[in-house]
C-alpha positions in Angstrom: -58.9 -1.2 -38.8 -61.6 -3.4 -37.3 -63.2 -5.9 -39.1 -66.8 -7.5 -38.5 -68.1 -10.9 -40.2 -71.6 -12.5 -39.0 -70.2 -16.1 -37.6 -72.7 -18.8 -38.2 -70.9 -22.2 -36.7 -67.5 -21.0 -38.0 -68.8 -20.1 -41.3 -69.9 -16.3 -42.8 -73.5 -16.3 -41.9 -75.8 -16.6 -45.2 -77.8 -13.6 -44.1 -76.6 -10.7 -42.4 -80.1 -9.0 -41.3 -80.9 -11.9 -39.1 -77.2 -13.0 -37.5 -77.2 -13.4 -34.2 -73.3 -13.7 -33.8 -70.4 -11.5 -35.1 -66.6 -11.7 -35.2 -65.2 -8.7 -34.9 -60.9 -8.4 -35.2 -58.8 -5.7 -35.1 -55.8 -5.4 -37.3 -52.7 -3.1 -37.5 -51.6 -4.0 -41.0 -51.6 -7.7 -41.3 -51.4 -7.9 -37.7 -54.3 -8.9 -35.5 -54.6 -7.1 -32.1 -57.8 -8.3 -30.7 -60.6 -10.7 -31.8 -64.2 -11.4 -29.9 -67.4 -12.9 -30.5 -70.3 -10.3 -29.7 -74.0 -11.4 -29.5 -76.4 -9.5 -31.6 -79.6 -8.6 -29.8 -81.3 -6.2 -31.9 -83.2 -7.4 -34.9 -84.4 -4.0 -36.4 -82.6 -2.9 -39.4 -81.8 0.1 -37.7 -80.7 -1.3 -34.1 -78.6 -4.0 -35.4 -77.1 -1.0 -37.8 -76.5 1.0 -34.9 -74.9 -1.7 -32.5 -72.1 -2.3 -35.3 -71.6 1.3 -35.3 -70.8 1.2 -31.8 -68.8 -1.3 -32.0 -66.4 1.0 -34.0 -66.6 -1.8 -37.1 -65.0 0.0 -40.5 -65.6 -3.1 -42.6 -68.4 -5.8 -42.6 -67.4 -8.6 -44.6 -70.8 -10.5 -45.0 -73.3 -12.8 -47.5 -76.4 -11.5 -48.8 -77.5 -8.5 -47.1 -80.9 -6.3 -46.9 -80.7 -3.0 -49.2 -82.2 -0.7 -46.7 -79.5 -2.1 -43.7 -76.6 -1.8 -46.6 -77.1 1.8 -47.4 -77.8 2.5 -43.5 -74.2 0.8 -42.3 -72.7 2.6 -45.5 -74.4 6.0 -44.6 -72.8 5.7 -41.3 -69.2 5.1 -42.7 -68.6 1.7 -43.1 -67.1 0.0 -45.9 -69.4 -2.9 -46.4 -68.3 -5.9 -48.6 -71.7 -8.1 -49.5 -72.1 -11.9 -51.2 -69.0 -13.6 -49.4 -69.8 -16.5 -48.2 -66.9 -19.3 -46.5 -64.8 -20.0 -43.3 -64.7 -17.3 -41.6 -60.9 -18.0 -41.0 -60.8 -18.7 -44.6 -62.7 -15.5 -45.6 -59.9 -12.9 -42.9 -57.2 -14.7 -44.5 -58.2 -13.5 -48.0 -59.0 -10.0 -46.7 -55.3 -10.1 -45.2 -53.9 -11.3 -48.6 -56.2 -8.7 -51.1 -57.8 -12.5 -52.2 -61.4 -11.8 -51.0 -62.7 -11.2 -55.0 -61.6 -14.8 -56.1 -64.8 -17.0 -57.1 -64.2 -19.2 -53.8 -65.2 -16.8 -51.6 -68.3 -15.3 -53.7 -72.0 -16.4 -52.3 -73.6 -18.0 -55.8 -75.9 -16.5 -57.8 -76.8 -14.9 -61.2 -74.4 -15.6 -63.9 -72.1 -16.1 -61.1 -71.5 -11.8 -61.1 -73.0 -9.7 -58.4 -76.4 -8.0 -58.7 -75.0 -5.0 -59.7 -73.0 -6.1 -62.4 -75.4 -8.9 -64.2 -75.8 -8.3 -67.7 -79.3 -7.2 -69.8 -79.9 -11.1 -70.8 -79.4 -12.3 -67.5 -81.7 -10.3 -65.6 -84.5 -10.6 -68.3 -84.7 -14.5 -67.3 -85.2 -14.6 -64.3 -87.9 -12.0 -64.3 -91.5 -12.9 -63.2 -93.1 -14.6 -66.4 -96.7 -14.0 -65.4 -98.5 -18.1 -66.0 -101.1 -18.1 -69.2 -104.1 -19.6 -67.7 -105.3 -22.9 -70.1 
């Protein structure tokens, strides 16, 4: 299995769509095989889609990522595993050990839930409230 995680100073980068560094490690169980740093040129949703594709990646562990580039990677195979934020060391251990759901490694936001999963009360506040003019 080969594993990619943007790398921003050590840490999962906050963004995926503009990264400009990723970590990519093999496994073989619990093993690790290989580990590199690769430098991410394109900056096109669809060339920086592409060059993890071809970097034979079946996992991207990463923070907050563009919809579009999300369902592209996905489209193309890949397991993608969004709103992680932490050491990257930190963040492959917990993939290792099944830990990467705890709260510690989840970027913050709504409720503290993903997107996805927010309930009806939370999304209605933070919609738009258009500003009454006096």
């Amino acid at each position: 299995m080969v594993i990619a995680i943007p790398n921003c100073q050590g840490r999962v980068s906050p963004v995926f769509d503009v990264a400009t560094r990723l970590t990519v490690v093999r496994l073989k169980g619990q093993a690790e095989l290989e580990r590199r740093e690769v430098t991410l040129v394109e900056a096109l949703p669809a060339g920086l889609a592409r060059s993890v594709v071809e970097l034979g990646v079946d996992v991207l562990i990463c923070g907050a990522i563009s919809r579009m580039l999300q369902v592209t990677l996905v489209h193309a195979g890949l397991r993608v595993v969004p709103r992680i934020c932490g050491e990257v060391e930190a963040v492959l251990g917990a993939w290792r050990a099944g830990t990467l759901g705890t709260p510690e490694f989840q970027m913050p936001g709504c409720c503290g839930r993903r997107r996805d999963e927010r309930p009806a009360r939370c999304r209605k506040r933070f919609r738009h409230q258009p500003q009454s003019r006096v």
